[in-house]
PyMOL Python script that loads the backbone (N, CA, C, O; Angstrom):
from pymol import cmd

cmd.read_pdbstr("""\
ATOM      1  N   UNK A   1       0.819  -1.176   0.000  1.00  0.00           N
ATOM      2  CA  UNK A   1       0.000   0.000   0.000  1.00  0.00           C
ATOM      3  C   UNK A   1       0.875   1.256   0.000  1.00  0.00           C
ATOM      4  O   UNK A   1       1.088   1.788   1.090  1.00  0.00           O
ATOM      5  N   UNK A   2       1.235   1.618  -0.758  1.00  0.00           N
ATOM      6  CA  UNK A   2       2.125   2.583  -1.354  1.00  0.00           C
ATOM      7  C   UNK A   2       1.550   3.575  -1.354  1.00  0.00           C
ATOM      8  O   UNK A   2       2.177   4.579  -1.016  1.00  0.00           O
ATOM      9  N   UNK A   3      -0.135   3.723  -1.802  1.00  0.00           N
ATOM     10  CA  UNK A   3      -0.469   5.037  -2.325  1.00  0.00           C
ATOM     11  C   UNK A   3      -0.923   5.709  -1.602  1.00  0.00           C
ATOM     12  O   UNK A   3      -1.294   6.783  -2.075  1.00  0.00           O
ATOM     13  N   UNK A   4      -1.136   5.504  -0.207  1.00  0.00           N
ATOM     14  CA  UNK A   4      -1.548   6.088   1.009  1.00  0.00           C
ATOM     15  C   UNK A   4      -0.485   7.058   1.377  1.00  0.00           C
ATOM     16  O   UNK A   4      -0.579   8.284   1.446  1.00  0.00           O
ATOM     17  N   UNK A   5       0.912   6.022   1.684  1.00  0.00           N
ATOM     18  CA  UNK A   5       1.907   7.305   1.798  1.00  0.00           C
ATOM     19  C   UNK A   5       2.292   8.430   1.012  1.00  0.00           C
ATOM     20  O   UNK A   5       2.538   9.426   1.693  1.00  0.00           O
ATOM     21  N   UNK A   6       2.465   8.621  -0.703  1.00  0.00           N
ATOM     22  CA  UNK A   6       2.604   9.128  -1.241  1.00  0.00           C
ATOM     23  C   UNK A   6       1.394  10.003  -0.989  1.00  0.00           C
ATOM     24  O   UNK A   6       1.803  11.034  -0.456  1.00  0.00           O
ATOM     25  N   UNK A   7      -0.007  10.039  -1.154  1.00  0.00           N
ATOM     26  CA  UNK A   7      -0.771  10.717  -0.884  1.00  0.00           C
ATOM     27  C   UNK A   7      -0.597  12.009   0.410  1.00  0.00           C
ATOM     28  O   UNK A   7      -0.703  13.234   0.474  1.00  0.00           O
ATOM     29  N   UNK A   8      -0.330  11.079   1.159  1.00  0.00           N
ATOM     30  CA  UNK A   8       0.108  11.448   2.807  1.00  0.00           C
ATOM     31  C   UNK A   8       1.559  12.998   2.719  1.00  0.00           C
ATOM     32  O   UNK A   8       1.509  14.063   3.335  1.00  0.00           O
ATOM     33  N   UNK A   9       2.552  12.572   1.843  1.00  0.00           N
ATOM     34  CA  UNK A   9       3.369  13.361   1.764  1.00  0.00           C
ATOM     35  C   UNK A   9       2.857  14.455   0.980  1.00  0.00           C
ATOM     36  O   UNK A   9       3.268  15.540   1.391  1.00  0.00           O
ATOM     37  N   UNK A  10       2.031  14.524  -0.094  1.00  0.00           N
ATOM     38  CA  UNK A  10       1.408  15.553  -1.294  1.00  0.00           C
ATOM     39  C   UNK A  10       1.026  16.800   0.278  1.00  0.00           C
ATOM     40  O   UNK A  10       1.482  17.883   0.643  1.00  0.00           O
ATOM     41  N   UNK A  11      -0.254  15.641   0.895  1.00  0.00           N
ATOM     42  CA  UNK A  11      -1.056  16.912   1.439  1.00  0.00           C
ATOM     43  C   UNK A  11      -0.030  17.777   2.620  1.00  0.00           C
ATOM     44  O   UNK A  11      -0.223  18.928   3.012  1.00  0.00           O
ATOM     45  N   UNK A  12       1.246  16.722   3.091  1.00  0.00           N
ATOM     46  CA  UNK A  12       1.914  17.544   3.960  1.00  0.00           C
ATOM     47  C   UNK A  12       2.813  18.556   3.048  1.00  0.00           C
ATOM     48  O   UNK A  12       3.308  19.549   3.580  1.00  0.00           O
ATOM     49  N   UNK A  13       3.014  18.277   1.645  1.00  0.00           N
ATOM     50  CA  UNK A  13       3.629  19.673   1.244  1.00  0.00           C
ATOM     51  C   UNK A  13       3.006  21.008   1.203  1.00  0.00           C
ATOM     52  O   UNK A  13       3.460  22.148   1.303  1.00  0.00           O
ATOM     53  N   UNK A  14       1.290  20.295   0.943  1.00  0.00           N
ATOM     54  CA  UNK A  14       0.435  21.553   0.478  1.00  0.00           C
ATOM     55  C   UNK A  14       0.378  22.121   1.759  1.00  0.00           C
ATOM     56  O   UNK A  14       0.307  23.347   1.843  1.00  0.00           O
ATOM     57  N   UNK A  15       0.399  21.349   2.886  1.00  0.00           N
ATOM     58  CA  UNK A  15       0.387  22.313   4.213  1.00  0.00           C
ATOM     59  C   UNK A  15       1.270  22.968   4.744  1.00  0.00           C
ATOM     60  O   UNK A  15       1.126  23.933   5.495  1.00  0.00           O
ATOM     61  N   UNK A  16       2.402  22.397   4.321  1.00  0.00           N
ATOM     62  CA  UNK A  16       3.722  23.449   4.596  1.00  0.00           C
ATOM     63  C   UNK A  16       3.898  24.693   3.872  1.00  0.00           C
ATOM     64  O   UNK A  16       4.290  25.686   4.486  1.00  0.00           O
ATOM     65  N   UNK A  17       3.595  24.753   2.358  1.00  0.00           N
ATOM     66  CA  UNK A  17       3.245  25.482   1.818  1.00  0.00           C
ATOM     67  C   UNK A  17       2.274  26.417   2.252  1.00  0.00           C
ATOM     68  O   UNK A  17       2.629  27.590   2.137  1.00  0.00           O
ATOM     69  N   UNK A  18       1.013  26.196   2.773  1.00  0.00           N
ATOM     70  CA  UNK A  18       0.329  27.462   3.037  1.00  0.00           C
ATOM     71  C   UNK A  18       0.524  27.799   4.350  1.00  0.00           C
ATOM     72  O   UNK A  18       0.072  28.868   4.761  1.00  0.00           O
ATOM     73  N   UNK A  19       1.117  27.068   5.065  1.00  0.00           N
ATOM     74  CA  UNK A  19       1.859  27.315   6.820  1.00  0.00           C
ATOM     75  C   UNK A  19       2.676  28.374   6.689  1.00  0.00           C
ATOM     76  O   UNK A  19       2.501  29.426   7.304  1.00  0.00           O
ATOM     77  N   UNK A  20       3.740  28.135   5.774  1.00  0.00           N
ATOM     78  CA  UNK A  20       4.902  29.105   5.451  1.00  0.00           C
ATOM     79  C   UNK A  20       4.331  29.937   4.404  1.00  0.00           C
ATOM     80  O   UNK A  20       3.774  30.900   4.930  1.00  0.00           O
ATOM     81  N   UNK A  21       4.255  29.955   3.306  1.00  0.00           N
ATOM     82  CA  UNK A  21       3.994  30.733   2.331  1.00  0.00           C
ATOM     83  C   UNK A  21       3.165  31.634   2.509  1.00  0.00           C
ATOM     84  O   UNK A  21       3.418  32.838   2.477  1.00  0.00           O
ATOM     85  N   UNK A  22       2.067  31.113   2.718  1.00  0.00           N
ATOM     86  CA  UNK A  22       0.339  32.126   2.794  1.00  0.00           C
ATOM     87  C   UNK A  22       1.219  33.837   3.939  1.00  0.00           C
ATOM     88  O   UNK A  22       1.184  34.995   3.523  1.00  0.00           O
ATOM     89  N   UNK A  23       1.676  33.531   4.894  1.00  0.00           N
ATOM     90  CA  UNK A  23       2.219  34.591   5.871  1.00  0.00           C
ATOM     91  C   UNK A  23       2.938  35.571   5.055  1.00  0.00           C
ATOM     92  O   UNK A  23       2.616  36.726   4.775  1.00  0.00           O
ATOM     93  N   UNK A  24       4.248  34.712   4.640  1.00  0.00           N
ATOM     94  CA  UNK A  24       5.276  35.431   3.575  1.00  0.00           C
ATOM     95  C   UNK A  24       4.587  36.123   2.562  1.00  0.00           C
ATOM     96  O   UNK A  24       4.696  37.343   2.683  1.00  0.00           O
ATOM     97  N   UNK A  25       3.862  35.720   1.528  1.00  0.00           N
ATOM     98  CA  UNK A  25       2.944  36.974   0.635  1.00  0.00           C
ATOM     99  C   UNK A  25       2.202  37.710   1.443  1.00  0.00           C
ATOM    100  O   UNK A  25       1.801  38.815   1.077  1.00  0.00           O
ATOM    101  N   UNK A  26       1.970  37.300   2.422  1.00  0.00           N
ATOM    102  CA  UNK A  26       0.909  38.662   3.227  1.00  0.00           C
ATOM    103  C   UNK A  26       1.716  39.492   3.586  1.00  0.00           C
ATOM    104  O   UNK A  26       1.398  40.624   3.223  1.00  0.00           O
ATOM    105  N   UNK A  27       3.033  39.406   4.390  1.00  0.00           N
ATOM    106  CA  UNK A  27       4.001  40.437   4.579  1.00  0.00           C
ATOM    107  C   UNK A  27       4.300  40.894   3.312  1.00  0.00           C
ATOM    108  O   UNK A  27       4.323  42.121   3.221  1.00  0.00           O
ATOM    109  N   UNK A  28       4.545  40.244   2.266  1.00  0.00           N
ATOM    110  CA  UNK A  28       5.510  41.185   1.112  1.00  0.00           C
ATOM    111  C   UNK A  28       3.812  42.265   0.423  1.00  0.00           C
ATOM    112  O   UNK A  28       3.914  43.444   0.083  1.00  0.00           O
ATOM    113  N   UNK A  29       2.772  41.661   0.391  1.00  0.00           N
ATOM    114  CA  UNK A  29       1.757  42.342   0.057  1.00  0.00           C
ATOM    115  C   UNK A  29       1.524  43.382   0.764  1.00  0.00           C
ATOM    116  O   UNK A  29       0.923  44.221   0.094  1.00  0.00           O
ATOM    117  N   UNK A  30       1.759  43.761   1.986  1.00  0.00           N
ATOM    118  CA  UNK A  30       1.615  44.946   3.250  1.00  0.00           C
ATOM    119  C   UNK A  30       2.684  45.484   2.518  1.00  0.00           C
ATOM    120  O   UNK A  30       2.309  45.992   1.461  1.00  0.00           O
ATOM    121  N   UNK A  31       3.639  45.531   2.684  1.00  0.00           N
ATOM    122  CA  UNK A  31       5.048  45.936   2.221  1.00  0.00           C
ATOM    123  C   UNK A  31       4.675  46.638   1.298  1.00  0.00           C
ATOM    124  O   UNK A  31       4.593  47.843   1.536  1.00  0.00           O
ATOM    125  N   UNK A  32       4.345  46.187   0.035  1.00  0.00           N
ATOM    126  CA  UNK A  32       4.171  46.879  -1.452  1.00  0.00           C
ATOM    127  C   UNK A  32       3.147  47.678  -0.969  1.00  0.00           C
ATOM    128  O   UNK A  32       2.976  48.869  -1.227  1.00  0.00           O
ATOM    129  N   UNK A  33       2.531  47.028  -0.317  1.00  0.00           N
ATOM    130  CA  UNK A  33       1.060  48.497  -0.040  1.00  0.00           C
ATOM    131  C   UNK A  33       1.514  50.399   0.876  1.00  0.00           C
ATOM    132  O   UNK A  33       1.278  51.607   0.867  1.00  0.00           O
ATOM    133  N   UNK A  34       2.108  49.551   1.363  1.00  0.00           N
ATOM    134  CA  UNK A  34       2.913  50.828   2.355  1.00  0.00           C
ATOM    135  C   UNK A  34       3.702  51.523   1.343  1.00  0.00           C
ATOM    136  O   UNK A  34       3.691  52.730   1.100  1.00  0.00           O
ATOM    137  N   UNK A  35       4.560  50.376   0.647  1.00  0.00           N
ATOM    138  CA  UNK A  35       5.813  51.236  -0.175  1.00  0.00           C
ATOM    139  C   UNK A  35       5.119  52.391  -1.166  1.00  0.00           C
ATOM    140  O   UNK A  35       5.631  53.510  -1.213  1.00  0.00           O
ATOM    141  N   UNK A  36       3.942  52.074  -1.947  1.00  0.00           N
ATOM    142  CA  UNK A  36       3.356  52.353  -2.893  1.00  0.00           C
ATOM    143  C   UNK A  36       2.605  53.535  -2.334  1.00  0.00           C
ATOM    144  O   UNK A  36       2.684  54.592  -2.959  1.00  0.00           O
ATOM    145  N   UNK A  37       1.816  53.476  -1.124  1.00  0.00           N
ATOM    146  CA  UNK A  37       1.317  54.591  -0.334  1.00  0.00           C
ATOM    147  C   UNK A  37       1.728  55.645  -0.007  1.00  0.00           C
ATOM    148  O   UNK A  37       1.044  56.649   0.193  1.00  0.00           O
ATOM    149  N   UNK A  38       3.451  55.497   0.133  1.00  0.00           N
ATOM    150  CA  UNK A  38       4.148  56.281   0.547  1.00  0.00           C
ATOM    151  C   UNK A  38       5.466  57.131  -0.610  1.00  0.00           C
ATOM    152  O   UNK A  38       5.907  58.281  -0.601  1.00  0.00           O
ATOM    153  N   UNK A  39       5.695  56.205  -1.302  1.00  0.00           N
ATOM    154  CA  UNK A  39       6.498  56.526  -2.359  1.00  0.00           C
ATOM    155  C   UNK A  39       6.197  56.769  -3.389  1.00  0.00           C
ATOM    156  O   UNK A  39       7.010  56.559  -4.289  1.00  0.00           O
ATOM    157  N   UNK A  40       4.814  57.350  -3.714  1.00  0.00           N
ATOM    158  CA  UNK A  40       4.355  57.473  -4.920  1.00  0.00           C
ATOM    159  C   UNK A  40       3.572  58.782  -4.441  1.00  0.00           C
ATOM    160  O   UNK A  40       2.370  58.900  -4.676  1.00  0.00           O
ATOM    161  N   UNK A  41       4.195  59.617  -3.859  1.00  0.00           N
ATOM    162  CA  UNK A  41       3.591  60.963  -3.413  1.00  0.00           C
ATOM    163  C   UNK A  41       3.553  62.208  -4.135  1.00  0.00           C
ATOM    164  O   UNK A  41       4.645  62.742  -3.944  1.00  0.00           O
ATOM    165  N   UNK A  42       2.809  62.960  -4.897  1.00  0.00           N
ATOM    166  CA  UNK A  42       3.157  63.478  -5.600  1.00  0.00           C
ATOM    167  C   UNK A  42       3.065  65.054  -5.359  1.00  0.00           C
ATOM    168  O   UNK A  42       1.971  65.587  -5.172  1.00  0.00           O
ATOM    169  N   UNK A  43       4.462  65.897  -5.371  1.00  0.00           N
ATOM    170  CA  UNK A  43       4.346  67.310  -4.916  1.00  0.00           C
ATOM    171  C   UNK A  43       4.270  68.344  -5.694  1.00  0.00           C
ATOM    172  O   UNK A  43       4.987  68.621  -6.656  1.00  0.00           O
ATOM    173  N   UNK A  44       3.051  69.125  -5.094  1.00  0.00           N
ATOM    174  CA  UNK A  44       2.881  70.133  -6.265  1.00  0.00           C
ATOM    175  C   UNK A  44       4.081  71.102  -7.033  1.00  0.00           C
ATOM    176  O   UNK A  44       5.214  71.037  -6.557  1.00  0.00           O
ATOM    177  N   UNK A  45       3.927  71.678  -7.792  1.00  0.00           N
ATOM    178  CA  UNK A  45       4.868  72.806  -8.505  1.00  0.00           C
ATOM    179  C   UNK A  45       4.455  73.776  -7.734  1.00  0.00           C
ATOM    180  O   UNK A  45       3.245  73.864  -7.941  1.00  0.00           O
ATOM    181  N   UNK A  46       4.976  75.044  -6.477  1.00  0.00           N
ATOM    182  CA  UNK A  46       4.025  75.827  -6.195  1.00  0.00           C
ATOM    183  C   UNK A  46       4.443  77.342  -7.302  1.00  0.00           C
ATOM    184  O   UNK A  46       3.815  78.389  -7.465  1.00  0.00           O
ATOM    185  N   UNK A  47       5.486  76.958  -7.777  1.00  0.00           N
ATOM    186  CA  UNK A  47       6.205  78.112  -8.421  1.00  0.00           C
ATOM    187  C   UNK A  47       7.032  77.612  -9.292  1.00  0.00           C
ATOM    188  O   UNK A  47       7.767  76.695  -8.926  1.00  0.00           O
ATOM    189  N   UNK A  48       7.096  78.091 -10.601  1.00  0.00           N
ATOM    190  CA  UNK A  48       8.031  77.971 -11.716  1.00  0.00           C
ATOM    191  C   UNK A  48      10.243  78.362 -10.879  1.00  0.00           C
ATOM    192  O   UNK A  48      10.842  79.378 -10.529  1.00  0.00           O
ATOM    193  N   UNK A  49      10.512  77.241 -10.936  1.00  0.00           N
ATOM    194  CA  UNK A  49      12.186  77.580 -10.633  1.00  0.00           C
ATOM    195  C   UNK A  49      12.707  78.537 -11.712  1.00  0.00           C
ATOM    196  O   UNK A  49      12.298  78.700 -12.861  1.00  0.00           O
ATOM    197  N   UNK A  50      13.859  79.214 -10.958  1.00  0.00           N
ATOM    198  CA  UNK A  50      14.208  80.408 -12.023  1.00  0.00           C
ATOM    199  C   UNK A  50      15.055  79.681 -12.543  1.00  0.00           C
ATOM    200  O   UNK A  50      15.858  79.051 -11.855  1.00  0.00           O
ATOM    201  N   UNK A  51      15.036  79.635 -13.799  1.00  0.00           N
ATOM    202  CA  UNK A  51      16.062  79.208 -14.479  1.00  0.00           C
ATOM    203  C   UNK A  51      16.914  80.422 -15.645  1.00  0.00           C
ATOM    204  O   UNK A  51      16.550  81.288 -16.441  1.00  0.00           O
ATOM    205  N   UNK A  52      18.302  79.810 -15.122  1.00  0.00           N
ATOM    206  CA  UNK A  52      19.118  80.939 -16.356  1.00  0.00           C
ATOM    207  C   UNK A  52      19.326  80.168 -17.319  1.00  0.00           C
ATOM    208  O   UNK A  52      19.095  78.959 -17.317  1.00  0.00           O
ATOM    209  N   UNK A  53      19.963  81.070 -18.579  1.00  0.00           N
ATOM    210  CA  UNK A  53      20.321  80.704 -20.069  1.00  0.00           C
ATOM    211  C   UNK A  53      21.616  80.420 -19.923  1.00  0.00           C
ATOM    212  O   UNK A  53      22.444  81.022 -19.239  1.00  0.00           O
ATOM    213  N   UNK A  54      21.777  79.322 -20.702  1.00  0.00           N
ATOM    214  CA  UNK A  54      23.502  78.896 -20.899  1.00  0.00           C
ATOM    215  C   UNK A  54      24.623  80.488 -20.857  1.00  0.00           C
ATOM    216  O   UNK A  54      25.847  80.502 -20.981  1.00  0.00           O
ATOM    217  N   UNK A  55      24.057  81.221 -20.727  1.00  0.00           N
ATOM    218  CA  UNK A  55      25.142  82.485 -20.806  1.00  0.00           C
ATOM    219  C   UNK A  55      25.158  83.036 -19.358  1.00  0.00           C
ATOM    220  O   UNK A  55      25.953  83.896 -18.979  1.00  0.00           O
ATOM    221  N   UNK A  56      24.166  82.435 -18.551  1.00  0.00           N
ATOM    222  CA  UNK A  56      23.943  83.281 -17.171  1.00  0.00           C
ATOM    223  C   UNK A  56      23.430  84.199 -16.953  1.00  0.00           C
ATOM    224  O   UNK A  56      23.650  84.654 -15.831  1.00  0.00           O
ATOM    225  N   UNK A  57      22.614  84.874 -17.734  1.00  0.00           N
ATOM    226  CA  UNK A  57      21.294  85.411 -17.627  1.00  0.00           C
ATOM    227  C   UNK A  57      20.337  84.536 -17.611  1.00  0.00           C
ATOM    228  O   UNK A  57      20.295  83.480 -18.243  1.00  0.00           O
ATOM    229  N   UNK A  58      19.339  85.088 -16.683  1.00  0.00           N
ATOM    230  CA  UNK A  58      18.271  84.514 -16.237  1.00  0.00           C
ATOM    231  C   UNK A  58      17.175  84.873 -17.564  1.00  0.00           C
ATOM    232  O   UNK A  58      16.958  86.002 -18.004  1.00  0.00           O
ATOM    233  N   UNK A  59      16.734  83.943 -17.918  1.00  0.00           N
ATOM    234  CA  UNK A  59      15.854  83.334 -19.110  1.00  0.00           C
ATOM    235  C   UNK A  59      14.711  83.791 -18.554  1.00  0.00           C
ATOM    236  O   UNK A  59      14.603  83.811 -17.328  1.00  0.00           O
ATOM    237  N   UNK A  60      13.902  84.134 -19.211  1.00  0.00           N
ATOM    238  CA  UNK A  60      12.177  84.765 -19.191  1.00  0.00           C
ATOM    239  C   UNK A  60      11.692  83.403 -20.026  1.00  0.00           C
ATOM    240  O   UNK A  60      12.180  82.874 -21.025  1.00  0.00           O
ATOM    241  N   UNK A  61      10.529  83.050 -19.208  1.00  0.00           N
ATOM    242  CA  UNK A  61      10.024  81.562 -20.113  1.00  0.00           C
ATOM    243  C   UNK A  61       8.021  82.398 -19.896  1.00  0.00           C
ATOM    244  O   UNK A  61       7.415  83.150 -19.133  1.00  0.00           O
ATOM    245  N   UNK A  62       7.770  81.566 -21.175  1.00  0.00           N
ATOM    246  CA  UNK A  62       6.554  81.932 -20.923  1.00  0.00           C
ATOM    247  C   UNK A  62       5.533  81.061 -20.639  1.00  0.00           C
ATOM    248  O   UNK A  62       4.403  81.398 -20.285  1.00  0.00           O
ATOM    249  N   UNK A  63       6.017  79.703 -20.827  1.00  0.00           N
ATOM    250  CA  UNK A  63       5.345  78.572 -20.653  1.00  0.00           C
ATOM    251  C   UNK A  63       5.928  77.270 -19.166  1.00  0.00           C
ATOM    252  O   UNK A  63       7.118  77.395 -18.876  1.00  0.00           O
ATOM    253  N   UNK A  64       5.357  76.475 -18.579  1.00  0.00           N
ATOM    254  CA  UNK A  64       6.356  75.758 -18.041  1.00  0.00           C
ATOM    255  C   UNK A  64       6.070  74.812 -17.681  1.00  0.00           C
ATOM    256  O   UNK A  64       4.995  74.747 -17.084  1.00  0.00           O
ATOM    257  N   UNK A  65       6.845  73.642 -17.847  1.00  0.00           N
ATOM    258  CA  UNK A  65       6.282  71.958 -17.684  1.00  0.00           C
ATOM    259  C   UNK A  65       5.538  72.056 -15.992  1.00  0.00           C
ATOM    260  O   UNK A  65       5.716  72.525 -14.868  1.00  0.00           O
ATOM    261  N   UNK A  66       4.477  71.116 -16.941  1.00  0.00           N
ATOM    262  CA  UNK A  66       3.247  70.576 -15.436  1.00  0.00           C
ATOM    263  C   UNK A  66       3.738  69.294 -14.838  1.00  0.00           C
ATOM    264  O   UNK A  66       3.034  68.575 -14.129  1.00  0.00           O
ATOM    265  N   UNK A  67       5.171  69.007 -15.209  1.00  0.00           N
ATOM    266  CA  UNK A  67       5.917  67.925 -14.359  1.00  0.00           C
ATOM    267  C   UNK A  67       6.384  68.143 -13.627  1.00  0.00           C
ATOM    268  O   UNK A  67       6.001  68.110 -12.458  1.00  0.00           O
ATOM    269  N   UNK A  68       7.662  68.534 -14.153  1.00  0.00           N
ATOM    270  CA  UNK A  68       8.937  69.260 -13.756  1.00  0.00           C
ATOM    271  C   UNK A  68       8.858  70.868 -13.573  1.00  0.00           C
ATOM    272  O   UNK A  68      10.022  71.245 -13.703  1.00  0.00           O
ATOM    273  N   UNK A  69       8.366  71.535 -13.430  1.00  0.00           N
ATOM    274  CA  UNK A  69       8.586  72.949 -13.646  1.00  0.00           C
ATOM    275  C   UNK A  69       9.487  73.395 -14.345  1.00  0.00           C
ATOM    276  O   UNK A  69       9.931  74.466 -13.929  1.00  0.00           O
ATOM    277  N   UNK A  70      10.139  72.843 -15.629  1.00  0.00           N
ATOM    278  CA  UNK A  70      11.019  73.638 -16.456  1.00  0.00           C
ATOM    279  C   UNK A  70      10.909  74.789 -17.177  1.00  0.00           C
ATOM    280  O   UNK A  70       9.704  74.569 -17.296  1.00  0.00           O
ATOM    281  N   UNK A  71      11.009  75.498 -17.586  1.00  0.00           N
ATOM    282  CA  UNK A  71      10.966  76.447 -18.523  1.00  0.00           C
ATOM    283  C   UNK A  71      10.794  75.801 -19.753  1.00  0.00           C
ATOM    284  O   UNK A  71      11.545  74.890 -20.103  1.00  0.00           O
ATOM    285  N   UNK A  72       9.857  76.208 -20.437  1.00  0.00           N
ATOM    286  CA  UNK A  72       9.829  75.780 -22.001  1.00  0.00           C
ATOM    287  C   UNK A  72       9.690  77.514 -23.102  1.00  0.00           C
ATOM    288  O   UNK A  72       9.099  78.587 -22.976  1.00  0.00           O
ATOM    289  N   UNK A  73      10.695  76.833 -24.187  1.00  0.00           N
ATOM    290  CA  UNK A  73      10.184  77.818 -24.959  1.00  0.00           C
ATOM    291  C   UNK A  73       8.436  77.754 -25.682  1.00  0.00           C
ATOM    292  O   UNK A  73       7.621  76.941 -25.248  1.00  0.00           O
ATOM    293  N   UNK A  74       8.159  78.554 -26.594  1.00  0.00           N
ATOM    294  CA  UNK A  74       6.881  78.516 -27.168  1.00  0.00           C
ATOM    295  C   UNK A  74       6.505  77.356 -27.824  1.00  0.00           C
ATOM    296  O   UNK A  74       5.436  76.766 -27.669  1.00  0.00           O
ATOM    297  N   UNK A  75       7.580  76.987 -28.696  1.00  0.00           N
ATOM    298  CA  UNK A  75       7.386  76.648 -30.004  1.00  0.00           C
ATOM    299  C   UNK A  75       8.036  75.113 -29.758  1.00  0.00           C
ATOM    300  O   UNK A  75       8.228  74.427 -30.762  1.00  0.00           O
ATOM    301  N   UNK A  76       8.436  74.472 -28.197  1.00  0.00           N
ATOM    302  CA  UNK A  76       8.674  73.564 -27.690  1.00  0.00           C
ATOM    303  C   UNK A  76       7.408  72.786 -27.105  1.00  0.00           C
ATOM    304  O   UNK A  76       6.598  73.100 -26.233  1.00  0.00           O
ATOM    305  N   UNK A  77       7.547  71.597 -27.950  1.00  0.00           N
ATOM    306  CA  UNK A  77       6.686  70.258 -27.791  1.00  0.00           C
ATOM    307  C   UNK A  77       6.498  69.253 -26.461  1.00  0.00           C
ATOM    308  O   UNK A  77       5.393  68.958 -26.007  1.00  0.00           O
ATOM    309  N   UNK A  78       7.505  68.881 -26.034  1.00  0.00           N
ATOM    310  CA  UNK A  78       8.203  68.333 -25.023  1.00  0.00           C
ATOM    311  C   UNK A  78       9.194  68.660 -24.352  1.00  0.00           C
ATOM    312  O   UNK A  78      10.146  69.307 -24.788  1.00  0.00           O
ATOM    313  N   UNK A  79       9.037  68.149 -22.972  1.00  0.00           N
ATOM    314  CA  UNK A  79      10.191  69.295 -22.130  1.00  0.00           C
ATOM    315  C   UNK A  79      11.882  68.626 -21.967  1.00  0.00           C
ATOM    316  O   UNK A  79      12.387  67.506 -21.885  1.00  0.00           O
ATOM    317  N   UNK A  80      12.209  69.618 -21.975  1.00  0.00           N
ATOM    318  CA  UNK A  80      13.496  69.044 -22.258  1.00  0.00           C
ATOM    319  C   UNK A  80      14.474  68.316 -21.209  1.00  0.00           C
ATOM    320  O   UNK A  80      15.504  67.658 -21.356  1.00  0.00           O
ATOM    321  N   UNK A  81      13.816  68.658 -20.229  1.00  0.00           N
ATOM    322  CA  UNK A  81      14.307  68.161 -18.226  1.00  0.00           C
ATOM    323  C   UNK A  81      13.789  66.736 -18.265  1.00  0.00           C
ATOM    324  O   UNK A  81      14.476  65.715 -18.217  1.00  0.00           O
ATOM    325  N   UNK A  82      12.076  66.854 -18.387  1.00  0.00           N
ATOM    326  CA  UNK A  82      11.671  65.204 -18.059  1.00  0.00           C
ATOM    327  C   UNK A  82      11.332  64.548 -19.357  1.00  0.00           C
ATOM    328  O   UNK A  82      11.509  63.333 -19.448  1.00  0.00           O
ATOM    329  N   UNK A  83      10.942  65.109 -20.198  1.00  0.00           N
ATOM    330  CA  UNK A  83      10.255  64.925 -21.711  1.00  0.00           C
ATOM    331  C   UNK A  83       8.712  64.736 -22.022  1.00  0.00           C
ATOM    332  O   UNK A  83       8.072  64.133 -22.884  1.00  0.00           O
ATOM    333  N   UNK A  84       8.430  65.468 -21.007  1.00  0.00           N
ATOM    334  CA  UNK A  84       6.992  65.434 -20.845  1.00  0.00           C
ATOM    335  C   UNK A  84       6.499  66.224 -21.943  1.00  0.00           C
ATOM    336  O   UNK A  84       6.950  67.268 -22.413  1.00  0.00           O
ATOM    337  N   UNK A  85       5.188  65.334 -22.368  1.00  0.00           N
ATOM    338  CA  UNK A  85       4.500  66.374 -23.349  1.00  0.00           C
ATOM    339  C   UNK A  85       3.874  67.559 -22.993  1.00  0.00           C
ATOM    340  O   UNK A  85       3.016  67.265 -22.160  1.00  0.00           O
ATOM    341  N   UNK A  86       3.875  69.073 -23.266  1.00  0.00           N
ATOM    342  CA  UNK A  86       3.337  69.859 -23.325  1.00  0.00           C
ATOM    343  C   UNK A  86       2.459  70.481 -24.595  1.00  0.00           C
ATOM    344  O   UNK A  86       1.825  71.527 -24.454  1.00  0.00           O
TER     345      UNK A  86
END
""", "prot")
cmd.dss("prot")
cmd.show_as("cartoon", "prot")
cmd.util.cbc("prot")
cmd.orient("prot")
């Protein structure tokens, strides 16, 4: 009678398995939930940063990324800091 034991060992893996395992995804699932809660925070722009021109004068922009707060020129598509579309 062989197939009793083999049987016998199946269901003790499946129970070790959800003994150990089932806990371990519940911690790593809290984990990602916290991480994600917390690290995915997103802070407003409250003010355009001054930015100067490669010469060191301070650049007049008239437009400015809703990502990054970069300066964009007019006639600029995407920003050139994050590459966000504007």
């Amino acid at each position: 009678m062989m197939g009793g034991g083999g049987l016998m060992l199946v269901f003790g893996l499946l129970f070790m398995l959800l003994l150990i395992g089932l806990p371990v995804l519940l911690i790593v699932a809290i984990a990602a939930g916290v991480w994600g809660l917390t690290g995915r925070r997103a802070t407003p722009v409250s003010s355009p940063p001054a930015n100067s021109g490669p010469s060191g004068q301070a650049a007049s922009f008239t437009r400015y990324c809703s990502h990054c707060g970069q300066g964009l020129q007019t006639d600029w598509t995407h920003c050139p800091q994050c590459g966000a579309p504007n």
